[in-house]
N, C-alpha and C positions, 0 to 999 in steps of 0.2 A: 659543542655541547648540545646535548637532547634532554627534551622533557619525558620522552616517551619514544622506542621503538617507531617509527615512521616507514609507511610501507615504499618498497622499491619505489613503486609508480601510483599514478593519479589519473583522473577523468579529467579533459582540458575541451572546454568546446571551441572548435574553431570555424571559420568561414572561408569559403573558398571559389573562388570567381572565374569560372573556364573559358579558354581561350572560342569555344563553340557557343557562349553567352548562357550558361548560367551559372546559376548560386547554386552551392552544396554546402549546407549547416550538418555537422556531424560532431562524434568524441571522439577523442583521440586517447590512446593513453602515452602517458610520455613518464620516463626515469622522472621522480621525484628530485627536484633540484640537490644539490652539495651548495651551500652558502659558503663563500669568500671570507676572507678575513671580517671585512667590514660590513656580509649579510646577514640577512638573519631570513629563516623561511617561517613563513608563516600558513597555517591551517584557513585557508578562507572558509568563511561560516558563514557570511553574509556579501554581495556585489550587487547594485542596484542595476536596473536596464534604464540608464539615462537617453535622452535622444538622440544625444551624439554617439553612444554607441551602437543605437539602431543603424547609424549612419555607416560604422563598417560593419554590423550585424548580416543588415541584407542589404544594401549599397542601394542598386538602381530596381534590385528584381522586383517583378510582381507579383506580391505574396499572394494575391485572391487567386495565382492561379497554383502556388505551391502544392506539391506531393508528400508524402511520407514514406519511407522504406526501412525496412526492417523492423528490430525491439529494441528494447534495453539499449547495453549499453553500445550496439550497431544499428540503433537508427541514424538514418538521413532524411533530412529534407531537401527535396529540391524545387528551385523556380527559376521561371525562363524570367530573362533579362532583353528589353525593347533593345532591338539592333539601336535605332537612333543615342541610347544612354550608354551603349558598351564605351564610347572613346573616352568616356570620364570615366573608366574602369582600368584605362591601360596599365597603371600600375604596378594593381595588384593580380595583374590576371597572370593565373595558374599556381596562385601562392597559396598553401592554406595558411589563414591568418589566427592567430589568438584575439579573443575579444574582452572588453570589461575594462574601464576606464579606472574603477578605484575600488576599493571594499575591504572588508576588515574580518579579523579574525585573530587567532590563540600565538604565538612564538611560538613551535616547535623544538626548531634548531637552531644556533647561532656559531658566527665563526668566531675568532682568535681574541679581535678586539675588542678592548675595554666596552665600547658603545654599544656592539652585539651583544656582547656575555649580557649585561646588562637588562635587555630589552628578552630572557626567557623566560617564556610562561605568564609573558606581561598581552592584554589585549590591546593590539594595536591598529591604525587605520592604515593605509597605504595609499597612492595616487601613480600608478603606474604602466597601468596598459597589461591585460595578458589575467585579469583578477577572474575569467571566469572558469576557475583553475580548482584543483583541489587545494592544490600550493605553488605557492608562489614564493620564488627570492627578491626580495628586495635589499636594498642599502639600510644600514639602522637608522641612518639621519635624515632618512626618506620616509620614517612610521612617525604615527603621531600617538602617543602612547594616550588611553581613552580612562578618562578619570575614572576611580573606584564607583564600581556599582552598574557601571556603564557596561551592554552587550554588543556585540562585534553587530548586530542590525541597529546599536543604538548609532554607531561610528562608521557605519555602511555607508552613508552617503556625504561623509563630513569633507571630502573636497570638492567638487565639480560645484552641486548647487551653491555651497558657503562663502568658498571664494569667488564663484562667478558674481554671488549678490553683493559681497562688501568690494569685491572691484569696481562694480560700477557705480558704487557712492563713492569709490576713490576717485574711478576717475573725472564724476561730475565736478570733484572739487579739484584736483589738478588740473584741469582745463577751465576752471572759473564760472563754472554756472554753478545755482543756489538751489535749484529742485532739478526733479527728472520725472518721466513718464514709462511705463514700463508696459508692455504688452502681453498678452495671456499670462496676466496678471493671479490670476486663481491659482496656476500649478504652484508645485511643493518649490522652487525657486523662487517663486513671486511672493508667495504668503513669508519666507524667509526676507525678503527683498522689503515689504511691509513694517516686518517687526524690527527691522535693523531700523528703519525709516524712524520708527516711532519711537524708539528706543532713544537716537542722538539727532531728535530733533528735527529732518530733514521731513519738507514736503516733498511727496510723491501724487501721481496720478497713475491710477491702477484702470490698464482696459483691459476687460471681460469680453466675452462673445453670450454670456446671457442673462438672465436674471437671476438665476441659483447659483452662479460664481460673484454674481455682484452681492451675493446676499452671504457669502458665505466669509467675502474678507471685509464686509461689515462688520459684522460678527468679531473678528479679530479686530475691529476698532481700527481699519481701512476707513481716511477722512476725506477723501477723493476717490470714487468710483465710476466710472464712465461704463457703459455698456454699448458694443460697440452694434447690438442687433436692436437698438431703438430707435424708432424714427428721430427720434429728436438727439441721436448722437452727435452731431457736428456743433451745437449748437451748447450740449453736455461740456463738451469740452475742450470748446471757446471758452466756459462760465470757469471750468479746473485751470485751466492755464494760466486766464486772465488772475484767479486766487493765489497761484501757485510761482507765477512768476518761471514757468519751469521751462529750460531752452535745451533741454536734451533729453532723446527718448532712445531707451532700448528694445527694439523689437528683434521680438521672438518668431514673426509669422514671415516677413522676409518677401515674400512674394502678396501680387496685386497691388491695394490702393493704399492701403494703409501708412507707412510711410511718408507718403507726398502728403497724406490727410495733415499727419503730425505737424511735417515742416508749416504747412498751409494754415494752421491752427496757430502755432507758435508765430506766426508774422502776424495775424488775425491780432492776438493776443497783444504784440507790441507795438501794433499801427493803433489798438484802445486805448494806448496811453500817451502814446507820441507828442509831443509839443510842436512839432511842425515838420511838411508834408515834402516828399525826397520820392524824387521819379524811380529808383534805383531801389527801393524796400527799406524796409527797417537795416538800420545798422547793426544790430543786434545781431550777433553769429546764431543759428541755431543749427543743432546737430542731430540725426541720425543715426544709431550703428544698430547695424543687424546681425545679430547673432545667431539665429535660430532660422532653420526654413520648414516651418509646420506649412506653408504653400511655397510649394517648389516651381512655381510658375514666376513670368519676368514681374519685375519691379516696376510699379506705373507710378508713374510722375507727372503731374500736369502743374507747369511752373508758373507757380502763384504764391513764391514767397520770397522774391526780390533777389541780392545777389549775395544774401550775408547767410549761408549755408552750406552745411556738408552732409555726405552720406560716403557710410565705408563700412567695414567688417569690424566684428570686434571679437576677438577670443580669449579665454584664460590662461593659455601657455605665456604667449607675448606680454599679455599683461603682466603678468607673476615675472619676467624678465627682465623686464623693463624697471618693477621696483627695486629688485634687487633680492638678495635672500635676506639680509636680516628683516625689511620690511614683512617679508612672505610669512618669514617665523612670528611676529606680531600679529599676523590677519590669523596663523593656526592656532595659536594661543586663546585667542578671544574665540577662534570657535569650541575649542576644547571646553574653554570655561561655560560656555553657553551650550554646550551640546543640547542639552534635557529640553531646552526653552526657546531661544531665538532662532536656533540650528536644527530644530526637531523636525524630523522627517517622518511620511506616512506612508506604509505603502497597504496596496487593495485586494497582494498577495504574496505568499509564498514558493516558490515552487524549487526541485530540486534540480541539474543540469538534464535531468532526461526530459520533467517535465516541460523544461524549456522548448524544446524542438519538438511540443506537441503543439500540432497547429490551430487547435481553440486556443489554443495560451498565446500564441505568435497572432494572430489574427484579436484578440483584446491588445496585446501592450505595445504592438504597432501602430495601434490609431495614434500616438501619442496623443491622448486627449486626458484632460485634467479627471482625476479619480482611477486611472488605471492602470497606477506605478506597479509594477514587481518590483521583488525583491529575489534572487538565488539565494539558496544556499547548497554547496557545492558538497556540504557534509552530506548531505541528504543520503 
């Protein structure tokens, strides 16, 4: 079933990693999918540039030394990639890859079944790898259909950041700690991560890197803010901890001090309260998981927080696994119902897939730094 004529083919941006060490960003055009019994294609109209997709965007390359070639829709970008980063490239080298973690857009076409026919001409969201596409097939029971009134950039970002934030109030509560601490706290993740906080009650501790992110999830009624460029940081969030009682942090920055500070803090914290003194640290587990590498440089530790601690990885895939699907369908429900408000995303532009691969546009949304979300749309 169609809503409308759909042309043969589409503009797909992909990335592509040479076996000679570089990156080549270019469009492809590819046959417009045929949907399955159980797909349905959807028109993307909106795909956000999350971090993680920076991650297979441009991988290891380095963009400050990026080129440009050609127009339209036969531009390439390219950039040399450091000999020392190619072996964490083996992979994918001389693949062109599809990019775009999730994004939303119109039904098109649907196949056979009940659940496809269903979902045409409805706007739906998707979480599926390959969104920065004109169109995309996906499963029906894989779109998340976007409440009335709602636009495919309102339902653009409703997986990755949504569920990354309510997993990790899940998982502070399945593994039995009462608050958490979260890092580069200001971005459109963290500010969502807040309003979940505030909404069911949970203390949080939000760290900043200045005083206009510290002032901005004030603002949002942020009741723990640490600023991590104060002289008086360590001692900020000794005072959050100790209030907060909080024995697990998510960090986004991944590389350097930060980290060790956490754990070092959080024993800080429980040796203030302690009723008597153990050569061995507080018994108290406290935890670390890094998510995000905004410093891709090694993880410094200097062990000053006893023996009741961990640090490890934490991602969305495994997570959302691990609950199972009916639980997952519960975490999409509640973002659905809260899209406009707890779920609400900002981005600082629009651009279409050509202006993608213009490199004042690539050299802004590659800082990943808080205020400089894109947004595609692939109608463009």
């Amino acid at each position: 079933m169609t809503t409308e004529p759909t042309p043969p083919t589409g503009l797909q941006l992909r990335s592509l990693v040479t076996s000679s060490g570089e990156l080549q960003l270019s469009l492809a055009r590819i046959a417009t999918p045929e949907p399955r019994a159980d797909e349905v294609v959807i028109r993307v109209e909106a795909t956000p540039i999350n971090p993680s997709d920076l991650g297979l965007l441009v991988g290891a390359a380095d963009m400050s030394a990026a080129k440009t070639s050609g127009a339209g829709d036969d531009v390439t970008v390219t950039a040399p990639i450091p000999p020392r980063l190619m072996g964490a490239m083996g992979a994918r080298v001389d693949q062109s890859m599809p990019v775009g973690n999730e994004g939303a857009g119109v039904v098109v076409k649907t196949g056979d079944s009940d659940a496809a026919r269903a979902l045409l001409g409805k706007t739906v969201a998707a979480f599926g790898g390959a969104m920065y596409g004109q169109f995309r097939a996906v499963k029906a029971g894989d779109c998340l259909v976007l409440p009335p009134g709602a636009t495919p950039a309102d339902g653009a970002s409703c997986f990755v950041n949504p569920l990354t934030a309510l997993g990790m109030v899940a998982t502070m509560r399945m593994e039995g700690h009462t608050a958490l601490v979260h890092t580069a706290a200001a971005s459109n993740l963290g500010q969502m991560l807040n309003r979940i906080c505030l909404k069911d009650g949970v203390d949080l501790v939000n760290i900043v890197r200045n005083p206009a992110q510290a002032g901005l999830l004030r603002g949002d009624g942020a009741k723990h803010v640490v600023d991590s460029s104060a002289a008086t940081f360590k001692d900020d969030l000794l005072a959050a901890l100790i209030a907060t009682g909080a024995t697990i942090a998510f960090d986004a920055i991944g590389g350097g001090k930060l980290a060790g500070q956490l754990l070092a803090g959080m024993e800080a914290a429980a040796n203030a309260t302690a009723k008597e003194y153990s050569r061995y640290g507080s018994a108290i587990h406290k935890q670390v998981y890094i998510y995000g590498g905004l410093d891709t440089g090694p993880t410094e530790l200097n062990r000053s927080f006893g023996m009741a601690w961990g640090l490890g990885g934490w991602l969305l895939p495994p997570f959302l696994q691990k609950i199972g699907a009916a639980e997952g369908v519960k975490l999409r429900a509640r973002v659905a119902a809260e899209l406009k408000t707890t779920f609400a995303s900002h981005y600082t532009r629009v651009v279409s897939l050509r202006e993608a691969l213009s490199l004042s546009h690539i050299a802004v949304y590659n800082q990943r730094s808080t205020g400089t979300k894109y947004l595609i749309n692939p109608a463009l």
